[in-house]
C-alpha positions as CSV (number, residue, x, y, z in Angstrom):
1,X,0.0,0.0,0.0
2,X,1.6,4.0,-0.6
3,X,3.3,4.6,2.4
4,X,1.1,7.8,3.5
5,X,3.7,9.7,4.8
6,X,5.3,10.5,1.1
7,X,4.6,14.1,0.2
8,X,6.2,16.1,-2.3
9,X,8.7,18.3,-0.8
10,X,11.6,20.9,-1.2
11,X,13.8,22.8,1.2
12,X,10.9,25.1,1.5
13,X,8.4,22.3,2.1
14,X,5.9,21.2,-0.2
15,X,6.7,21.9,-3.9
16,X,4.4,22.3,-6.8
17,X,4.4,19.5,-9.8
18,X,6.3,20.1,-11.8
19,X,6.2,21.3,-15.2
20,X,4.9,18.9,-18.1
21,X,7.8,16.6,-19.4
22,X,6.0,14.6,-21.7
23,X,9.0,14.2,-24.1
24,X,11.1,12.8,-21.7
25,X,10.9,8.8,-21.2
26,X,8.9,8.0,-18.5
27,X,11.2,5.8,-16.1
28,X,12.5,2.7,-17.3
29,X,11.0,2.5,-20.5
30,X,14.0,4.7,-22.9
31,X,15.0,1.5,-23.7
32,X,11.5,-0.4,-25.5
33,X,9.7,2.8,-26.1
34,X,7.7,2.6,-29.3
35,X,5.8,6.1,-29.1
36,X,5.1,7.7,-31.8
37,X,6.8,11.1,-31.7
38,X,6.1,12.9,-34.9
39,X,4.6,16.1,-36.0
40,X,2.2,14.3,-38.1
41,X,1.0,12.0,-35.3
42,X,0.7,14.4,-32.8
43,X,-1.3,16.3,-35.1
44,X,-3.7,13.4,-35.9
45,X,-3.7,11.5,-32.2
46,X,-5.0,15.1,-30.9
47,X,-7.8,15.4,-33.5
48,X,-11.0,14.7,-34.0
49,X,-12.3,13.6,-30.0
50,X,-16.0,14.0,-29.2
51,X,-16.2,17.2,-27.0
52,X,-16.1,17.1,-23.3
53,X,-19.6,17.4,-21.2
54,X,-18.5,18.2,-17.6
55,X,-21.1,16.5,-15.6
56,X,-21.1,18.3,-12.2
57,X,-21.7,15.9,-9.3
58,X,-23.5,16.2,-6.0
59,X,-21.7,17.1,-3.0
60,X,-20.8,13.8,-1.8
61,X,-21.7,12.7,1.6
62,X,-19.0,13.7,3.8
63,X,-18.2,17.1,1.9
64,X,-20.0,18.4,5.1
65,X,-18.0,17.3,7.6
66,X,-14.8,17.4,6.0
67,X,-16.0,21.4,6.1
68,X,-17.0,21.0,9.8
69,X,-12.8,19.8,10.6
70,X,-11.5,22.6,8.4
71,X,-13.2,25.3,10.6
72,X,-11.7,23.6,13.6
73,X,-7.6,23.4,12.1
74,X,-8.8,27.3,10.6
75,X,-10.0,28.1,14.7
76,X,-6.8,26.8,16.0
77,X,-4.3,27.7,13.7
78,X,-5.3,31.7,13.0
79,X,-3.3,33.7,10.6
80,X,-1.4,30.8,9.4
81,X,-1.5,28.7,6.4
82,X,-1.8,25.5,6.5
83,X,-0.8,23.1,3.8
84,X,-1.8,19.3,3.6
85,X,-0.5,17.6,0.8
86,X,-2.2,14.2,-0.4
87,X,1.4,12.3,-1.0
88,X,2.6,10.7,-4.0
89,X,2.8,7.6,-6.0
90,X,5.7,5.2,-4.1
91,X,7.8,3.4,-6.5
92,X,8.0,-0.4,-6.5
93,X,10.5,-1.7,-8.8
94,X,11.4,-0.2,-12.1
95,X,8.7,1.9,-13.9
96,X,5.8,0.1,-11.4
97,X,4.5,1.8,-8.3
98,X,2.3,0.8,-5.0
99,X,-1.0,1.4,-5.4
100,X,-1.8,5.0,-4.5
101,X,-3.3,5.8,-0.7
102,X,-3.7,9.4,0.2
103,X,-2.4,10.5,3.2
104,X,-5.1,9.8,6.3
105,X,-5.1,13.6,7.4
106,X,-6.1,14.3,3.8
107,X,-8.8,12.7,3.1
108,X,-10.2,13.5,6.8
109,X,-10.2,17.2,5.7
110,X,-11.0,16.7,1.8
111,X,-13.2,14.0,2.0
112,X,-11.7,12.7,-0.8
113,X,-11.3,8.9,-0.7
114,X,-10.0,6.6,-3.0
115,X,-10.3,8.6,-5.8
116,X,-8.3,11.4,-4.5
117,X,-5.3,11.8,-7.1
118,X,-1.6,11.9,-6.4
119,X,0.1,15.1,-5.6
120,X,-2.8,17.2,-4.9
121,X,-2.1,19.6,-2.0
122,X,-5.0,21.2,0.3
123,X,-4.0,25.0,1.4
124,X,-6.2,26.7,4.3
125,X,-5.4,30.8,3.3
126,X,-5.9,32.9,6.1
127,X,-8.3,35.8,5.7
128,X,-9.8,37.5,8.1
129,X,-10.7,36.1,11.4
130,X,-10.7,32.6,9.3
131,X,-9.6,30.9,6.4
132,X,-10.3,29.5,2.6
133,X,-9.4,26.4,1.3
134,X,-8.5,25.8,-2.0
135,X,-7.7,22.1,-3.5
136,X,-4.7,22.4,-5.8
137,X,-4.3,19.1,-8.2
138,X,-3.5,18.2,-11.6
139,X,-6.4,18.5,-13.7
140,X,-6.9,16.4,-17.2
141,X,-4.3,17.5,-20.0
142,X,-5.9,18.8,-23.3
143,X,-5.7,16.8,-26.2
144,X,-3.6,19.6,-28.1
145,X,-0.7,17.9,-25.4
146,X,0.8,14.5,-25.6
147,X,0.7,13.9,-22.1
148,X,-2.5,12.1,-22.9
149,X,-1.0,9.5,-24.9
150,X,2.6,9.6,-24.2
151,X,2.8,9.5,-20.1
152,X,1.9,6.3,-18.5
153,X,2.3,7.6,-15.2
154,X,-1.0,10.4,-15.4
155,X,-2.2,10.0,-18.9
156,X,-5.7,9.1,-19.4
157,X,-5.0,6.5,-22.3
158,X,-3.2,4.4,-19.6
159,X,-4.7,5.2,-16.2
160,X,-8.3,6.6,-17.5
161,X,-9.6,10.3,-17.4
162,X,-8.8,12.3,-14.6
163,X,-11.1,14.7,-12.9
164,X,-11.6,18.4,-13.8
165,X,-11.6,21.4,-11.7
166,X,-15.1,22.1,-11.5
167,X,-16.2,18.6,-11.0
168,X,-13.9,18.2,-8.2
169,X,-14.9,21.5,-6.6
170,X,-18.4,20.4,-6.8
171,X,-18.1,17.0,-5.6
172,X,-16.3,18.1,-2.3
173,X,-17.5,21.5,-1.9
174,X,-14.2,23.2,-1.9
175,X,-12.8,25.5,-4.2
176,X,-10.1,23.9,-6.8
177,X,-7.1,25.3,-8.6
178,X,-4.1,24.2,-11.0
179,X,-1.7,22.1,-8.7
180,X,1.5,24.6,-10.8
181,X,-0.3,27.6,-9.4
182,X,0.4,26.4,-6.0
183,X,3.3,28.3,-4.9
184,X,5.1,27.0,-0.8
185,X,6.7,29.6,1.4
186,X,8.9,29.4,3.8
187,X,6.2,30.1,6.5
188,X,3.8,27.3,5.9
189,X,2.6,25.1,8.9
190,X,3.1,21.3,6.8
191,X,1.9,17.8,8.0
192,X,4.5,16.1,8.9
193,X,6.7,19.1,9.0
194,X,5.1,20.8,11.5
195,X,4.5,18.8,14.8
196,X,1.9,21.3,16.2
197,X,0.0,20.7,13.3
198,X,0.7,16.9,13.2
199,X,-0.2,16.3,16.7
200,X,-3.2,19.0,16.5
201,X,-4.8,17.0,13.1
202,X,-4.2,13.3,15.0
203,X,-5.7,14.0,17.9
204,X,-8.9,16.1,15.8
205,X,-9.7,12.4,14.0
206,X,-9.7,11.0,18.1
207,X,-13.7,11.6,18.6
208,X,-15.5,10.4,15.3
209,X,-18.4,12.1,13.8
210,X,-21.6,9.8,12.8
211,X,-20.2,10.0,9.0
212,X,-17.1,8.4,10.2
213,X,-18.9,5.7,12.5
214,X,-21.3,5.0,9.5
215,X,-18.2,4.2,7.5
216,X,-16.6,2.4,10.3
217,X,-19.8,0.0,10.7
218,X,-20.0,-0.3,6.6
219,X,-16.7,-1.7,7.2
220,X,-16.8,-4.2,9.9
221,X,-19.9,-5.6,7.9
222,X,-17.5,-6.3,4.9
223,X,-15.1,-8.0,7.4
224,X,-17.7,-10.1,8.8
225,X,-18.4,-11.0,4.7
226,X,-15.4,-12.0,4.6
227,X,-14.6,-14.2,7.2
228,X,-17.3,-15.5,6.3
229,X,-15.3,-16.1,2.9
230,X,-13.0,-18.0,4.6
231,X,-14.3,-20.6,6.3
232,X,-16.6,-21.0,3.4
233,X,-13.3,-22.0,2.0
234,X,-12.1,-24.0,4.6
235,X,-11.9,-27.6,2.5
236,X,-9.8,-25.7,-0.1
237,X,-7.4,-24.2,2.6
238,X,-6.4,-26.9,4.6
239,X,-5.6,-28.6,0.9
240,X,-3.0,-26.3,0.1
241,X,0.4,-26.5,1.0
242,X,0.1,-22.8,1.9
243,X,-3.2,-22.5,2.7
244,X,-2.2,-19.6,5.0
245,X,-2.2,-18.1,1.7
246,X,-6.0,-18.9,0.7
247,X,-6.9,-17.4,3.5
248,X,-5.4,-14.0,2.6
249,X,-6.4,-14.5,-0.9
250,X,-9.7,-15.2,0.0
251,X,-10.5,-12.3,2.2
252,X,-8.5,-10.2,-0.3
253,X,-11.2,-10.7,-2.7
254,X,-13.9,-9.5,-0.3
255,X,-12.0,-6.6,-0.1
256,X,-12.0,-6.0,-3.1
257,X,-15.4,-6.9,-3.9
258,X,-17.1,-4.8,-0.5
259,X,-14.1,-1.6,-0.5
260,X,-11.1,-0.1,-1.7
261,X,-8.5,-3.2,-0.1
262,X,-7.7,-4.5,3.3
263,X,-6.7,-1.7,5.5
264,X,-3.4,-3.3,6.4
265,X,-1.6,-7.0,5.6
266,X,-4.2,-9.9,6.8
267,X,-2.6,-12.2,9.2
268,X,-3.3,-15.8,8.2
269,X,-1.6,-17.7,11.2
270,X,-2.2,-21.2,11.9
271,X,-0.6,-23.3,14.1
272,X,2.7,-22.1,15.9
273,X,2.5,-19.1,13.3
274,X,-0.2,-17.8,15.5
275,X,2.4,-17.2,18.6
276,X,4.1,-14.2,16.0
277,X,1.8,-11.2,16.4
278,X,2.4,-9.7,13.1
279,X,3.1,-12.8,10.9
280,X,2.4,-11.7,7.7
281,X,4.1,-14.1,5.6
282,X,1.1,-16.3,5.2
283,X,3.1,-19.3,3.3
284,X,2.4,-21.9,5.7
285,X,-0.2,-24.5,5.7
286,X,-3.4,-24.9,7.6
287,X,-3.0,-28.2,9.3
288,X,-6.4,-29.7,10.8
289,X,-6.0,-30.2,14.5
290,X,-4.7,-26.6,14.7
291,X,-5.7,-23.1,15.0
292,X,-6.4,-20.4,12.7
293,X,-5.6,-16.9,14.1
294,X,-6.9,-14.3,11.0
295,X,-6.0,-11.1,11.6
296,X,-7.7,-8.5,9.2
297,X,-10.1,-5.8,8.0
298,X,-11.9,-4.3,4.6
299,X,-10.8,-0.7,3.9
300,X,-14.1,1.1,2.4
301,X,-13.6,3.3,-0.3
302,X,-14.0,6.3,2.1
303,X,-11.1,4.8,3.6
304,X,-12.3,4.0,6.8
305,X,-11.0,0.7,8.2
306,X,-12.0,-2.3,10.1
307,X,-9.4,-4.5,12.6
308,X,-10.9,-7.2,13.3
309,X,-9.4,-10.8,15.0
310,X,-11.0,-14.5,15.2
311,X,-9.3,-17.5,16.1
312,X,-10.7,-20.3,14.5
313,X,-10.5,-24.1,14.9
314,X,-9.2,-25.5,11.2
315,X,-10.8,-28.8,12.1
316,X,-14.8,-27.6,13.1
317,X,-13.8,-28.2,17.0
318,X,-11.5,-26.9,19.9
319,X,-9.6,-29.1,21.6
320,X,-9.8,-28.9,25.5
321,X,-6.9,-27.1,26.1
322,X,-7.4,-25.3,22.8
323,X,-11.2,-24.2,23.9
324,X,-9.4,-23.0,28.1
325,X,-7.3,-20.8,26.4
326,X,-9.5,-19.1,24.1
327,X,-12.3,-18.9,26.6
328,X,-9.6,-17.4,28.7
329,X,-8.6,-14.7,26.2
330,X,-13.0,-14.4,25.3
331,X,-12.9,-13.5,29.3
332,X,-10.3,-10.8,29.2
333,X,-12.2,-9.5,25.9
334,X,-15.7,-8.9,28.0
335,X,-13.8,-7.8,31.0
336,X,-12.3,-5.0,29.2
337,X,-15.4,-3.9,27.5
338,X,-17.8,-4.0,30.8
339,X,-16.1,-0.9,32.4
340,X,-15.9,0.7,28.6
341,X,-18.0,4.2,29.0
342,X,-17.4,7.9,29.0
343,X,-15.0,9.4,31.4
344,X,-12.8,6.5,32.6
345,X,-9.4,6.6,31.3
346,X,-7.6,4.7,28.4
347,X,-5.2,2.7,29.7
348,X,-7.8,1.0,31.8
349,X,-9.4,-0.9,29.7
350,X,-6.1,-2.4,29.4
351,X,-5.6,-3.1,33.0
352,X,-9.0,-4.9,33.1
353,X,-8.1,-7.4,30.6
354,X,-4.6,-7.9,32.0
355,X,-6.4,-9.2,35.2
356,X,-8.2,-11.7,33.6
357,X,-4.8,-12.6,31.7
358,X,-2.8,-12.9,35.0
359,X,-5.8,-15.2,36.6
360,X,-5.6,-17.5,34.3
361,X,-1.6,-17.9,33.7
362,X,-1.5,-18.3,37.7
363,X,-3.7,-20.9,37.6
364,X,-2.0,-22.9,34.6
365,X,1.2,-22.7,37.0
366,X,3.0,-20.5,34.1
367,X,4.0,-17.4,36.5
368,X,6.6,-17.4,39.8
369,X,4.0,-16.2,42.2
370,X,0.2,-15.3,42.4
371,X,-1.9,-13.0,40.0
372,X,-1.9,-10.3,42.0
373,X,2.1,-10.3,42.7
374,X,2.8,-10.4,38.4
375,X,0.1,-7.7,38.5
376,X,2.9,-5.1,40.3
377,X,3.9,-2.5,38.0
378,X,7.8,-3.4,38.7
379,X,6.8,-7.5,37.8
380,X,4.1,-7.9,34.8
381,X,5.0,-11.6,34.4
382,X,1.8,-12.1,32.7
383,X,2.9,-10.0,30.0
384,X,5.6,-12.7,28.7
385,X,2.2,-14.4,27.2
386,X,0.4,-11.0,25.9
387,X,3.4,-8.8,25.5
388,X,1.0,-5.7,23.0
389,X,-1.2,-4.0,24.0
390,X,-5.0,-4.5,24.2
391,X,-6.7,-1.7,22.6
392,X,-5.8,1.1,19.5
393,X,-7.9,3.6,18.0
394,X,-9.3,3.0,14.6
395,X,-10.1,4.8,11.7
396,X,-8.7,6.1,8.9
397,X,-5.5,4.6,10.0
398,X,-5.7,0.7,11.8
399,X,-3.9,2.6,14.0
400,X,-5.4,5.7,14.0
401,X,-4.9,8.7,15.8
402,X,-0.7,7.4,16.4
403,X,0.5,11.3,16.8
404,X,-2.1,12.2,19.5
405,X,-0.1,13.2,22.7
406,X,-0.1,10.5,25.4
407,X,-2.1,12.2,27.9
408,X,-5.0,12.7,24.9
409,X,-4.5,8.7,24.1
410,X,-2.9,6.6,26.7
411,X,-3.6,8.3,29.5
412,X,-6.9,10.5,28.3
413,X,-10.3,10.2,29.2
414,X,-13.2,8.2,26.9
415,X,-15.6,10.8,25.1
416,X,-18.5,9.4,23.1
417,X,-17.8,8.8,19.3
418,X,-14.3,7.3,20.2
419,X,-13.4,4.0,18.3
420,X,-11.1,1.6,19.4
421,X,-10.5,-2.0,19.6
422,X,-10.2,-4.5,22.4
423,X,-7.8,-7.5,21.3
424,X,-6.1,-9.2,24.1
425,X,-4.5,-12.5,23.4
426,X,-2.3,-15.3,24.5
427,X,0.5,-16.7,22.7
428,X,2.5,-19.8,23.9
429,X,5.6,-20.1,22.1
430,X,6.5,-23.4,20.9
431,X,9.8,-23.6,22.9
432,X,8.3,-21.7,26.1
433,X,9.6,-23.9,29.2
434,X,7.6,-22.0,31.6
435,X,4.3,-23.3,29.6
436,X,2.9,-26.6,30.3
437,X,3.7,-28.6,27.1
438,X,0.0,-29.3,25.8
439,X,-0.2,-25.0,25.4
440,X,3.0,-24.8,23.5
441,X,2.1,-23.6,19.9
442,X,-1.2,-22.3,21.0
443,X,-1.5,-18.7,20.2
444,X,-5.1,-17.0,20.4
445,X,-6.9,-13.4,20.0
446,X,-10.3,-11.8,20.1
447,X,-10.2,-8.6,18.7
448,X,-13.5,-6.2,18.1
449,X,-13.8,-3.1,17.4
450,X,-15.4,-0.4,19.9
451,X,-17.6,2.6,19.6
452,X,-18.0,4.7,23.0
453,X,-21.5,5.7,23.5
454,X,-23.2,8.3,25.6
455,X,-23.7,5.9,28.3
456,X,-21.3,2.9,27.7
457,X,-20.2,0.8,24.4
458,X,-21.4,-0.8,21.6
459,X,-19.4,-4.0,20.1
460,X,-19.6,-3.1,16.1
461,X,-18.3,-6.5,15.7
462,X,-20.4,-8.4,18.0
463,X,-22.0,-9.9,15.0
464,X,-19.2,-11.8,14.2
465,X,-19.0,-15.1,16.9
466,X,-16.6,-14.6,19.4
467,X,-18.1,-17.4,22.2
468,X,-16.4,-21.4,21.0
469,X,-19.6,-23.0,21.0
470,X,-20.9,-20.3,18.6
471,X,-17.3,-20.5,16.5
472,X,-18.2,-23.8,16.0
473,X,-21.7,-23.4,15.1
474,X,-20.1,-20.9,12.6
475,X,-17.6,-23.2,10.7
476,X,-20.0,-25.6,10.7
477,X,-23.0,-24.3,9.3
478,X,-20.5,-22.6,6.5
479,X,-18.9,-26.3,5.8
480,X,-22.2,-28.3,5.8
């Protein structure tokens, strides 16, 4: 996926596009170019196209509230500019790049999702007691150029028509200009140049707005979909020899199908796999006997995210030891989320599921001592088995909100409209001599995904089973 901290930038900050250089070869291509380049077929390539009808869309749903959070950076950052720039296309290999992804601030102030186009930069001028925002991008080229024709990286005949002015400014509500009219100075206040700004616009995307819950719901949905998928596909999976594999595939497609991607790599982790929290490799198989950790969520085209986690026997049933452990981490899961509600802090939800954690590793003989002595601050022996932490924010990032400062996140209060997740796990590792030897290889997380209400939570993912008897009931009403 673009890494959504690219921008383009200059000593000065951000930097205009620059000018047209359709001549030149594009990257990696001088060598098996076969573009025409002549007068004559310039002249006839740029002739005789149907004229252009701009249709001019409706504002688009969240073109309101990305206004509402521009009024809030204009209140807080008076009398300066502001400059957000959408990022650039990341180079793979050769003349190939990643997939574009606008940067997260972005879009939360443009509204401008997956369509949003490379390069463009939003400026907030002041005037006045306030500001006005202009979207600077790099409208279609007239025929009369060959950037049409001859540029694989922007023109249409390879990536498809690009937007115009008007229709963009219509479609979000926001006033548009030439991205080679944007000129930086030296005084801008940049994302990710400017850590006022940076922390300011992080912790702005900590309480969502009921666009941004609607979005978050229409994504856990899609997840659900496709888990769904995957057990579906569970004969296929465990016939692969990297049926780890399948699994991503499979929920890739959903994806696909229901949003924009996945909203970060799946983890497919079966067996011992499921012991290495971000295993992303997925080229292992599913073996029956074991279990399936999946780790993953649908990005919508609004670019709002799921992160969601089920555990999931590969053969229909938990084994006993199998079925203690993940009732164990289910336990931690509902502890956590009982005391969820406006006005406690953070980092308690944390400390509710870490009880549960140390209760049952005491009682499986794993710690040097009771519960309560691994729950001092100066011991946390519990942690050897659940070394992450148990909840993130979630958003337009999987781990939204990261530049908040810690006594906004960590140590700040719950306010309705927050979204977050609650994922504890266990994870024996296969060599662990302080675990019993029927746990060794077992790793298992719960993971759903929070919204904090007036007067408590609501579980967006409850839909999804989470209890073993109701996994079961799952896989095998899917595999019937």
């Amino acid at each position: 996926m673009q890494n959504a901290t690219e921008t383009i930038q200059s000593a000065n900050g951000v930097a205009p596009a620059s000018e047209e250089t359709t001549s030149e070869e594009p990257r990696g291509t001088s060598n098996r170019s076969t573009t025409p380049a002549s007068t004559e077929f310039q002249d006839y390539i740029g002739s005789n196209w149907a004229d252009r009808v701009d249709v001019l869309p409706e504002p688009r749903a969240q073109a309101p509230f990305a206004a509402q959070r521009r009024e809030r950076v204009s209140a807080a950052f008076v009398g300066k500019r502001v400059v957000v720039p959408a990022g650039s296309l990341k180079q793979r290999s050769n003349d190939t790049d990643y997939p574009f992804r606008a940067h997260s601030a972005f879009v939360h102030l443009t509204g401008w999702g997956a369509d949003s186009e490379p390069d463009s930069v939003l400026v907030l001028e002041p005037a006045g007691t306030g500001h006005e925002a202009t979207l600077y991008f790099r409208e279609r080229a007239d025929r009369s150029s060959n950037e049409f024709y001859a540029n694989p990286a922007i023109g249409e005949f390879w990536i498809g028509p690009r937007p115009s002015l008007a229709q963009v400014a219509a479609d979000l509500g926001i006033a548009t200009a030439p991205i080679d009219s944007f000129q930086p100075t030296d005084a801008d206040l940049t994302v990710e140049q400017d850590a006022e700004l940076t922390t300011f616009l992080s912790e702005l995307r900590l309480v969502k707005d009921s666009f941004e819950i609607e979005q978050i719901r229409l994504a856990v949905d899609a997840t659900a979909r496709g888990f769904s998928d995957v057990i579906a596909d569970f004969p296929r999976i465990t016939a692969s020899e990297r049926g780890e594999r399948v699994v991503e595939g499979v929920f890739y497609t959903r994806a696909r199908l229901d949003g924009n991607a996945v909203g970060y790599d799946t983890i497919a982790a079966s067996g011992p796999h499921a012991c290495i929290l971000h295993w992303t490799r997925n080229d292992g198989p599913v073996v029956p006997g074991d279990l399936m950790l999946v780790d993953a969520g649908v990005e919508v085209d609004t670019l709002y995210t799921a992160d969601i986690t089920r555990t999931l026997p590969s053969s229909g049933r938990f084994t006993d030891v199998q079925r203690a452990v993940y009732e164990a981490v289910r336990e931690a899961a509902d502890a956590a989320f009982a005391i969820v509600r406006p006005g406690i802090v953070f980092r308690d939800v944390h400390a509710e599921a870490m009880k549960v954690i140390a209760k049952h590793t005491a009682a499986w003989g794993m710690l040097p001592g009771t519960a309560e002595e691994s729950l001092e601050v100066t011991r946390q022996f519990h942690r050897r088995y659940m070394v992450h932490g148990t909840s993130h924010h979630l958003g337009l990032d999987v781990h939204d909100c990261a530049a908040a400062r810690r006594e906004m996140y960590h140590d700040g209060e719950l306010k309705e409209g927050m979204v977050f997740t609650i994922e504890p796990g266990l994870y024996f590792q296969p060599d662990d001599l302080t675990v019993p030897e029927e746990f060794r290889g077992i790793g298992v997380r719960i993971e759903d995904d929070i919204l904090v209400t007036a007067t408590g939570a609501e579980n967006l993912s409850a839909a999804i089973p989470r209890t073993a008897d109701e996994v079961e009931d799952w896989i095998a009403g899917l595999n019937a």
